[in-house]
C-alpha positions in Angstrom: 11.5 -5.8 16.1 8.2 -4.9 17.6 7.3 -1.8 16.4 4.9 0.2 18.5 1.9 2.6 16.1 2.5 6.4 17.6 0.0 8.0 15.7 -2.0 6.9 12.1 -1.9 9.0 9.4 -3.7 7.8 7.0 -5.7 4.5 5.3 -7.3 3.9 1.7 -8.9 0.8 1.1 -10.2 -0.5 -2.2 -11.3 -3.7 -3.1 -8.7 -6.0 -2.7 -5.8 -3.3 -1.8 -5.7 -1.8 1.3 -2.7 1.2 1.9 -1.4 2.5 4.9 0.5 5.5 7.0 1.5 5.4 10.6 4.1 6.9 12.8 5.7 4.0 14.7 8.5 3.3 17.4 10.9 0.8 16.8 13.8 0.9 19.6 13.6 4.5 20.3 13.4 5.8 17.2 10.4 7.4 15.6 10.1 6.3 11.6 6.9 7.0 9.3 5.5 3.7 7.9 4.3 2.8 5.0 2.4 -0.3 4.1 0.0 -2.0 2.0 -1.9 -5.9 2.0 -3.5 -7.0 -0.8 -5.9 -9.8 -0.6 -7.0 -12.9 -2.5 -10.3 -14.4 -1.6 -10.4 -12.4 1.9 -7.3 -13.6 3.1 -4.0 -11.5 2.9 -1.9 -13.0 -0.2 0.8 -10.2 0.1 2.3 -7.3 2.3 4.6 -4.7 2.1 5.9 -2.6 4.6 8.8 0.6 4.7 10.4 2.5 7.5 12.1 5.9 6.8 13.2 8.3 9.9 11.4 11.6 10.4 
Protein backbone atom coordinates (compact mmCIF):
# COMPACT_ATOMS: atom_id res chain seq x y z
CA UNK A 1 0.00 0.00 0.00
CA UNK A 2 1.34 3.51 -0.65
CA UNK A 3 -0.78 5.71 0.94
CA UNK A 4 -0.94 9.17 -0.45
CA UNK A 5 -1.37 12.39 2.76
CA UNK A 6 -4.67 14.41 1.46
CA UNK A 7 -4.69 16.87 3.98
CA UNK A 8 -3.03 16.99 7.79
CA UNK A 9 -4.98 17.51 10.58
CA UNK A 10 -3.23 17.68 13.27
CA UNK A 11 0.48 17.01 15.15
CA UNK A 12 1.58 17.08 18.92
CA UNK A 13 4.97 16.47 19.73
CA UNK A 14 6.53 15.99 23.19
CA UNK A 15 9.77 14.83 24.10
CA UNK A 16 10.09 11.55 22.89
CA UNK A 17 6.33 11.03 21.52
CA UNK A 18 5.28 12.47 18.64
CA UNK A 19 1.21 12.00 17.56
CA UNK A 20 -0.28 12.39 14.43
CA UNK A 21 -3.67 13.04 12.15
CA UNK A 22 -3.91 13.02 8.35
CA UNK A 23 -6.38 12.33 5.72
CA UNK A 24 -4.74 9.88 3.37
CA UNK A 25 -5.55 7.88 0.00
CA UNK A 26 -4.93 4.41 -0.14
CA UNK A 27 -6.42 2.77 -3.50
CA UNK A 28 -9.27 5.16 -3.90
CA UNK A 29 -10.46 5.40 -0.76
CA UNK A 30 -10.15 8.31 1.54
CA UNK A 31 -9.38 7.02 5.46
CA UNK A 32 -8.37 9.37 8.46
CA UNK A 33 -5.03 8.27 9.97
CA UNK A 34 -3.85 8.06 12.99
CA UNK A 35 -0.24 7.58 14.13
CA UNK A 36 2.31 8.05 16.63
CA UNK A 37 6.60 7.31 16.79
CA UNK A 38 8.22 7.31 19.86
CA UNK A 39 11.85 7.65 19.98
CA UNK A 40 14.84 6.33 21.90
CA UNK A 41 17.98 8.27 21.70
CA UNK A 42 16.78 10.28 18.43
CA UNK A 43 16.04 7.47 16.49
CA UNK A 44 12.43 5.91 16.08
CA UNK A 45 12.19 2.76 18.47
CA UNK A 46 8.38 2.35 17.73
CA UNK A 47 5.35 3.24 15.39
CA UNK A 48 1.87 2.89 15.28
CA UNK A 49 -0.36 3.67 12.65
CA UNK A 50 -4.55 3.23 12.11
CA UNK A 51 -6.80 3.70 9.16
CA UNK A 52 -10.69 4.08 9.64
CA UNK A 53 -12.98 5.26 6.52
CA UNK A 54 -14.60 8.71 6.60
Amino acid sequence: MSPEVVEPLGLRVTEDVITYRSRVEVDGAVNDSHGTFVLRDGLIWRQTTAFSPV
